[in-house]
C-alpha positions in Angstrom: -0.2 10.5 6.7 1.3 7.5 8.5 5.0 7.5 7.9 5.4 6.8 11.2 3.6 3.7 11.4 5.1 3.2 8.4 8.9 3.7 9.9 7.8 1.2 12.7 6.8 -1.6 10.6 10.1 -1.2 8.5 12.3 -1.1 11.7 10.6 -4.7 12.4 7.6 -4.3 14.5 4.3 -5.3 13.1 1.4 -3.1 11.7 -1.4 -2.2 14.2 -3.7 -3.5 11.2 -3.9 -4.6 7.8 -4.8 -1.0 6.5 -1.7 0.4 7.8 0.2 -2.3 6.0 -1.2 -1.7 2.7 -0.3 2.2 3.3 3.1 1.0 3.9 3.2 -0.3 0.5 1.5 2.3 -1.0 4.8 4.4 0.7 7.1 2.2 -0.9 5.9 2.4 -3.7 5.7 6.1 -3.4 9.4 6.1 -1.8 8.0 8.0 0.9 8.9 5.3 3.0 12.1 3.7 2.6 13.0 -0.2 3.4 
């Protein structure tokens, strides 16, 4: 898993790539990653 690419882009720095981006969402939507 990427939570912590995930953590990073919601602490304000930007994804490495579009594919982590989408898993971010993914983890939102999952709450595994919170905003």
């Amino acid at each position: 898993m990427e939570v912590e690419s995930c953590d990073l882009f919601v602490y304000g720095n930007k994804p490495k790539t579009e594919k982590t981006f989408v898993h971010c969402q993914a983890s939102w939507s999952s709450k595994l990653c919170k905003q």
